[in-house]
KENU-704805 format. One record per residue: y, x, z of N, C-alpha, C in turn. Coordinates in steps of 0.2 Angstrom, whole numbers, plus 5000, padded with zeros to 4 digits. Last residue first. Layout:
YXZYXZYXZ...
//
This chain:
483550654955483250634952483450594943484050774964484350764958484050694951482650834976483050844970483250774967482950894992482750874986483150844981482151084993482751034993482650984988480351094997481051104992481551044995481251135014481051155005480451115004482151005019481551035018481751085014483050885020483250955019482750995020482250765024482750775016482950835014481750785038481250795030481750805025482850865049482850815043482350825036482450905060482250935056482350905049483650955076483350875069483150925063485050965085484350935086484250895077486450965084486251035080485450995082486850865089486750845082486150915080485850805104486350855101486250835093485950615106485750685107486150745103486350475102485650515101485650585101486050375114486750425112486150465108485150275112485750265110486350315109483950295117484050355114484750315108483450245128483850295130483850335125483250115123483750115127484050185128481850145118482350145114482950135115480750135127481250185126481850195121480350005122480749995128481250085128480550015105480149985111480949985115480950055090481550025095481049995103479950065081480250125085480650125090479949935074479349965081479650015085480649975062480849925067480449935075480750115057480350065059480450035065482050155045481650165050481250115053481750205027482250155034481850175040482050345019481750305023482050275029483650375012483050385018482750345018483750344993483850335001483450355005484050484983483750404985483650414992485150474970484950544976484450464979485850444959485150474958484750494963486850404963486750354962485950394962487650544963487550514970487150464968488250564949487350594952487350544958489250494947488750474945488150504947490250594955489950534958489250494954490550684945489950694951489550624953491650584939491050614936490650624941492650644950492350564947491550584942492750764949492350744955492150654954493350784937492850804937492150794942494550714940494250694936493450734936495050824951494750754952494250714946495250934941494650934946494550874949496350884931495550904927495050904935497550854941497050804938496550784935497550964945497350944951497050874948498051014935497751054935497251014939499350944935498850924928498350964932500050974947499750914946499150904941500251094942499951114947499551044946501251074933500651114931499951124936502251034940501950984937501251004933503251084948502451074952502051034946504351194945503951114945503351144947504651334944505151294947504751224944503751444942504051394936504451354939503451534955503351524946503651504940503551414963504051464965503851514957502551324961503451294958503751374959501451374962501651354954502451344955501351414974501351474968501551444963501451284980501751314982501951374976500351234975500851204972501351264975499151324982499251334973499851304973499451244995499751334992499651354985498951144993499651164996499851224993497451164989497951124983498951144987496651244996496951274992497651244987496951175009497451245009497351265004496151065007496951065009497251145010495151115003495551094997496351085002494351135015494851185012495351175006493651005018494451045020494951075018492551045016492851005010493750995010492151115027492251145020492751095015492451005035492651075037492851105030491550895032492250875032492550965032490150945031490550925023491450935025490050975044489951035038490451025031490050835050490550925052490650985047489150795044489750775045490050815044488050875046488150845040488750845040488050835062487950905059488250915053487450705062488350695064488450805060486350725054487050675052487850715055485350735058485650795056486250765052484550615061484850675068485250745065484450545051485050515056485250585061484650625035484650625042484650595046485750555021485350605025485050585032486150445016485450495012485350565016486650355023485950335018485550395016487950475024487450435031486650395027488450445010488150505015487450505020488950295013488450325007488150425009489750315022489150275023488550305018490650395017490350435023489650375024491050335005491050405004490550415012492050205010490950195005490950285005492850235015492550195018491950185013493450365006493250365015492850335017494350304995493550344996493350345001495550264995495050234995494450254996496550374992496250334998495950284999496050394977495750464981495950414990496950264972496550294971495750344977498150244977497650204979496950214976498450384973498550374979498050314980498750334959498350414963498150404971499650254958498850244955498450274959500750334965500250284969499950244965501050404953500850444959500550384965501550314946500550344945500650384950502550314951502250254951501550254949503150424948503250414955502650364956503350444934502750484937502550464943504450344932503650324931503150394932505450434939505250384942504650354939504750614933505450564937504950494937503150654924503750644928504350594930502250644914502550604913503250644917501250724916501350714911502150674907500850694930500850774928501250764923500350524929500950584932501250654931499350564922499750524919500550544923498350634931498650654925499350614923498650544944498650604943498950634937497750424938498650414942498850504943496650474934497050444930497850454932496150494946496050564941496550524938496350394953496450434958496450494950495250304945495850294949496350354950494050384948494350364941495150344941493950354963494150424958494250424952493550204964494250234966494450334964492450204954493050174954493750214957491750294964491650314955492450274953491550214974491850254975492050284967490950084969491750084971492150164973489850124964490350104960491050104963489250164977489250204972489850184968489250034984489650094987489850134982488549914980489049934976489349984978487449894990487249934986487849944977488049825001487949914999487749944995489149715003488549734996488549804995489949735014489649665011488949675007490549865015489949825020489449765016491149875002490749905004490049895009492249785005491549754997490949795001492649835016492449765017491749755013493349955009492949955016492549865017494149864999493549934998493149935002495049805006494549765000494049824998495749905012495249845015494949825011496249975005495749995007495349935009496949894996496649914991495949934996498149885007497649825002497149815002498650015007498249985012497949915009499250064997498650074998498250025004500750065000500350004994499650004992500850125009500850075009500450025005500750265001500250235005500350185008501950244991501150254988500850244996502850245000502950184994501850184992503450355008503250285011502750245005504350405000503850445000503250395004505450294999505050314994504450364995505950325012505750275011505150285005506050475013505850455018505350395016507450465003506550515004506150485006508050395010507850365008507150405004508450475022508050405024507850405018508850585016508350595020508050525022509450595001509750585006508950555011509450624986509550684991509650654997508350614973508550564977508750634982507950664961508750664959508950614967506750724959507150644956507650624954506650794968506750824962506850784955506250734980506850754980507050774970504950684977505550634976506050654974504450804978504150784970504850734971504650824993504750894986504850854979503550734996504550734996504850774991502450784991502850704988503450704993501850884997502350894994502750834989501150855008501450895009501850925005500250735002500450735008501150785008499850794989500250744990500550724996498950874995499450894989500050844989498050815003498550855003498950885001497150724993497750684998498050755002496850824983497250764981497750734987495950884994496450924987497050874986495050774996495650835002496050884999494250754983494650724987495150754991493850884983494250864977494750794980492950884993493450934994493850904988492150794990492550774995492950824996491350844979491550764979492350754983490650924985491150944981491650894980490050864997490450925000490950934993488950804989489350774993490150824997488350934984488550874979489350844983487950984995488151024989488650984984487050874999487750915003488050954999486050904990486550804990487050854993485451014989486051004985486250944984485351125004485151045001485751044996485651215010485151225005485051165002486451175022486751215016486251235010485551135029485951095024486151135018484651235036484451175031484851145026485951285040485651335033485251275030486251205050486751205046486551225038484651195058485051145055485651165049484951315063484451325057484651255052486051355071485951395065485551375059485651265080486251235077486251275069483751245080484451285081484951255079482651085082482951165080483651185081481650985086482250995087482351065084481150805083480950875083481750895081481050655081481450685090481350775087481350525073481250605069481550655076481350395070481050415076481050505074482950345064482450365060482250385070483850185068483750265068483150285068483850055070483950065063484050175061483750035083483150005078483150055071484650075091483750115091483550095084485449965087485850025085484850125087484749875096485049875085485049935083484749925107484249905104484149885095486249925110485749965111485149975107486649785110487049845104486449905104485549745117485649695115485849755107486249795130485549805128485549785122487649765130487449825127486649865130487549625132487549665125487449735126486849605143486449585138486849615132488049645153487549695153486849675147489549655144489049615148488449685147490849795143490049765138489849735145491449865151491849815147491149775144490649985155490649915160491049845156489950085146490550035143490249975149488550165149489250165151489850125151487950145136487550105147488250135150488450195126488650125127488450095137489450345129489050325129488950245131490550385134490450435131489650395129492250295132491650305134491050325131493950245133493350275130492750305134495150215140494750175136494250195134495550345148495250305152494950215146495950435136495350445142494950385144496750375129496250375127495850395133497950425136497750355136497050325135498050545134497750535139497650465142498150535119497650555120497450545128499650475121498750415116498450455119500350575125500050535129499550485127500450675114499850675122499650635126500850605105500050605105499950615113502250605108501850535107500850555109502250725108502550715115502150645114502450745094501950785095501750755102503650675092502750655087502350685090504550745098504450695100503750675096504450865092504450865099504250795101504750875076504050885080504150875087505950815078505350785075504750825076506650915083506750845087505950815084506951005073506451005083506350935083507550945065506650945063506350965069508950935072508350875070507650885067508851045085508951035078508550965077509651035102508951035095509151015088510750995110510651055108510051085102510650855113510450915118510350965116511150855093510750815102510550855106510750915081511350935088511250915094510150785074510450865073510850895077509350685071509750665079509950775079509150655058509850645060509950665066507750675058508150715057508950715059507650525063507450605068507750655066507750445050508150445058507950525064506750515042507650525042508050505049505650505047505750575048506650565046505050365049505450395053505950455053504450335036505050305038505350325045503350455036503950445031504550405033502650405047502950475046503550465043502450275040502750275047503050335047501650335031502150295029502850285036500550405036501150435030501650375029499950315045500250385047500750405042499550235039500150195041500450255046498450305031499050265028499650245031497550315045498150405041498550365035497350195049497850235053498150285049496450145039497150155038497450165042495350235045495750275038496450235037495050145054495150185057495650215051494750025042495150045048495550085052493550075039494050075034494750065038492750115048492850165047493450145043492649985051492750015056492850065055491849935038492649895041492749925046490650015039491150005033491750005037489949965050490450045050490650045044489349845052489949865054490249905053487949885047488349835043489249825046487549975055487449995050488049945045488249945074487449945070487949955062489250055083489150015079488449995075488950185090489150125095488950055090488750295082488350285089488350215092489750285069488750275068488450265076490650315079490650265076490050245073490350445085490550395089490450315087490650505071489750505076489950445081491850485068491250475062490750445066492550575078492650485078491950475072491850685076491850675082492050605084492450705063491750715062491450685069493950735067493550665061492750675060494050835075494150755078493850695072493750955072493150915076493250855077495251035073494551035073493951005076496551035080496150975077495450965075496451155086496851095090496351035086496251225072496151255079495951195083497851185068497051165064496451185069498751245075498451175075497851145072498651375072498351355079498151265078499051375060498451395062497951365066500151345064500151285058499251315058500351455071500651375076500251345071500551575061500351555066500151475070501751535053500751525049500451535056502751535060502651475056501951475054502651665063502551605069502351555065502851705052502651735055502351685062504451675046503651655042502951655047505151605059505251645054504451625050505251535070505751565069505651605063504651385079504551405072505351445073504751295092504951365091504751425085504351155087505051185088505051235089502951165087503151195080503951205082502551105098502851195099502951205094502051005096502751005100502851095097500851035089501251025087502051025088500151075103500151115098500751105093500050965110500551005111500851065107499250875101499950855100500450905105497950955099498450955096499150935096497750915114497951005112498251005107497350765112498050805118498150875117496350755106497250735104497750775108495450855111495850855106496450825103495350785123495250845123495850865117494750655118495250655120495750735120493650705113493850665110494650665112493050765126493150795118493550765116492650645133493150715137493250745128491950575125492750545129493050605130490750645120491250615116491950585118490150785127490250715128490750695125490050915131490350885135490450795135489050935123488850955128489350935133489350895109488950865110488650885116490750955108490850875108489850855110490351085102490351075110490551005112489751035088489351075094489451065101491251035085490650975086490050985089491551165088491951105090491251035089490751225077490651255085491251185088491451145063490451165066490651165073492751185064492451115065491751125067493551325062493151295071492951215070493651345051493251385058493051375063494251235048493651265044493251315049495651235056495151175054494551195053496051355050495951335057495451295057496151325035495851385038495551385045497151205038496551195035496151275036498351285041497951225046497251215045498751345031498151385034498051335042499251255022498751295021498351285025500651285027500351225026499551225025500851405024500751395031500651335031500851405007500251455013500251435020501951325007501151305006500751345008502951415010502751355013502151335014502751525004502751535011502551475015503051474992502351484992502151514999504351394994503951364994503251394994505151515010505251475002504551455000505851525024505151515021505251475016507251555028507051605024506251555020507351475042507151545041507051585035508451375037508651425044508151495045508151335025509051335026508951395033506751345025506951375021507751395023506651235035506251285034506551325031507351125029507751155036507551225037506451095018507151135017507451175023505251055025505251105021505951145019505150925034505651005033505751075031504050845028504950825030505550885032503050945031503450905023504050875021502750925041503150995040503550965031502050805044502650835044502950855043500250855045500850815039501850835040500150835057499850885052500150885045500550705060500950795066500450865061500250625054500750655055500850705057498650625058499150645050499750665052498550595070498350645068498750675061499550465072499350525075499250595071498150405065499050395063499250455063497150405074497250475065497850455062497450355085497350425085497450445077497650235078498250255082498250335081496350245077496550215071497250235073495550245089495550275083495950275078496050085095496450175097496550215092495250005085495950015085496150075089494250055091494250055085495050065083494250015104493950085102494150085096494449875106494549925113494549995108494149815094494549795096494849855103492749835092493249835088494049865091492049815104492149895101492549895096492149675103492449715109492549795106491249645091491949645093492249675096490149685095490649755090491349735090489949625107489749685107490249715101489749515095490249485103490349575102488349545086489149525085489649535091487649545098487849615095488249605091487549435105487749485109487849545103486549375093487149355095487549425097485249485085485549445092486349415091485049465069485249505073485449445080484349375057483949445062484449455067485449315054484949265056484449315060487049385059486549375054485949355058488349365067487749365069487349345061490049385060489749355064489149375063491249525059490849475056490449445061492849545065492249575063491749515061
//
């Protein structure tokens, strides 16, 4: 982590470190985690097909409809994370998903399969708006680039890891009687519960609680983290708060931006084994390996993004604009191309749309709320979700149609390219007011967990909504 700028205490450097390091990394495990056992089924599309029947547009609809789950219950899930507390939630959720996903070995037919792939999104709902807030609550404003970049390449070393595993597991075919795609949900699934109830006892639902923190840092982390939140204590409904936003066209903006994004990293997620196999490669590790190739060669790229990002805020815009530009290119050119040089704009693509994360939720955070933030969060990420069940399921209807997916890619790479463009608005939208350094007295200790999100009348979401300058 960085060291002490000349305004900032000591103790608040030391402070993020320790959060680095105890919390940040978990997170990072946890959305390894998380991708995979939501990813997976990518690895067994065929066993799918070989023992129940479910062919590709069955696939991609049960691939899909995680994203349906997710969508339903992200708002009321971050809701309830703000009445139980972010360690019991947080944890909550690792450990229901990963049982959720153990039980994909009892997939028998279509039917179960949209079922279970339901429930997990259900299971999962809440957890990336629930680390987001966690990480705005503990971290002052110059640290949560590189903490959020971080965490994201957990779901990097989640598709690669997944990837390099799924051939060894698949092979344990017969062992005590399981198929090798049981096997692989059983055991990935069996991994989470226990990170999750690992997570219990590391995690802390608020800083005067982290006995890890001397008692000068987390006054010290306390008093930063007061300083730079707007004093805006006025409260309304979870109902009212939501409608505020939904009436705001930055969230409008920001929500479209990031569904085109969740289009692209689930399309690929879910069917970049499909694309390899159809190369001519048929043997399960090395799928495995090659479907590995584009997120590996993303992690670089993120770090150098989450970092520039910290360093010079005022380039977020361009880097994000950059990495969609990216991301629309490696897309077309792939759609157009196919076999092995498609494979290698599919990780243009790739270093592309995974790069957004780490300037995409900062720059959010700038322009909204502090107290309709984590709310914000919950909203964009749910909705914007949905591209994971439209992009799965459109490829599904495309190749069961035409036998290639390659109409689906050109398709997915007119809407990213589109959502590059957007990005130039964001540039127009203008900062919140900063907040006043004064605002951080002596009560400013107790308002480090800052309370429910559904609380906050955020001026930027008024009528009028504002506008598009």
């Amino acid at each position: 982590m960085s060291t002490a700028t000349a305004d900032e205490h000591p103790a608040v450097a030391t402070a993020s470190r320790k959060i680095y390091r105890r919390i940040i990394v978990l997170f990072a495990l946890m959305m390894m985690l998380n991708q995979i056992d939501r990813s997976n089924i990518g690895f067994v599309q065929e066993d799918l097909e070989a023992h129940f029947g479910i062919g590709a547009a069955a696939y991609g609809l049960g691939a899909g409809l995680f994203f349906v789950g997710y969508f339903l219950f992200e708002v009321p899930s971050n809701a309830l994370m703000q009445r139980v507390g972010a360690k019991i939630w947080i944890t909550r959720i690792c450990i229901t998903w990963g049982a959720v996903s153990a039980s994909l070995i009892f997939v028998r037919g279509e039917t179960s399969f949209y079922v279970l792939r339901f429930l997990l999104g259900v299971a999962e709902a809440g957890f990336v708006p629930a680390v987001l807030f966690y990480i705005s609550s503990w971290l002052p404003n110059r640290y949560q680039g590189r903490a959020t970049g971080t965490w994201a390449v957990g779901a990097l070393f989640a598709y690669s890891a997944g990837s390099l595993v799924s051939g060894p597991l698949l092979s344990l075919h017969g062992f005590l009687g399981l198929d090798g795609w049981q096997w692989l949900f059983l055991l990935e699934g069996s991994i989470t519960i226990l990170v999750g109830i690992v997570g219990y006892f590391l995690l802390d639902s608020k800083i005067s609680d982290a006995k890890w923190l001397t008692e000068e840092e987390r006054t010290q982390l306390s008093l930063q983290i007061a300083s730079e939140r707007a004093s805006d204590t006025e409260h309304a409904s979870t109902t009212a708060t939501i409608t505020k936003l939904l009436r705001s066209p930055v969230i409008h903006l920001f929500m479209w931006i990031y569904f085109a994004v969740q289009m692209c990293i689930y399309s690929t997620t879910f069917w970049l084994p499909s694309v390899v196999r159809d190369i001519g490669v048929s043997s399960d590790n090395l799928v495995g390996l090659l479907s590995a190739l584009p997120w590996l060669c993303t992690i670089p790229y993120l770090y150098f993004v989450s970092r520039r990002g910290d360093r010079h805020p005022q380039q977020r815009t361009t880097l994000m604009t950059t990495s969609l530009v990216l991301a629309a290119i490696g897309t077309l050119v792939a759609s157009l191309t196919g076999s092995w040089l498609g494979l290698v704009f599919i990780v243009v693509a790739t270093l592309g749309f995974k790069t957004v994360a780490p300037v995409f939720w900062p720059l959010l955070r700038e322009r909204t709320d502090p107290v309709t933030a984590a709310t914000a969060i919950a909203l964009i990420n749910s909705v914007a979700n949905l591209g994971g069940f439209v992009a799965p399921y459109g490829f599904g209807l495309v190749e069961d149609s035409t036998g290639s997916t390659e109409l689906a890619m050109l398709g997915l790479g007119v809407v990213i390219a589109i959502a590059a463009a957007a990005t130039l608005l964001v540039r127009r939208i203008p900062l919140r007011p900063a907040a006043d350094p004064s605002a951080a007295g002596p009560g400013a200790l107790g308002q480090t967990d800052p309370g429910p999100v559904q609380a906050g009348t955020g001026a930027d979401l008024e009528e009028p909504a504002p506008k598009l300058r």
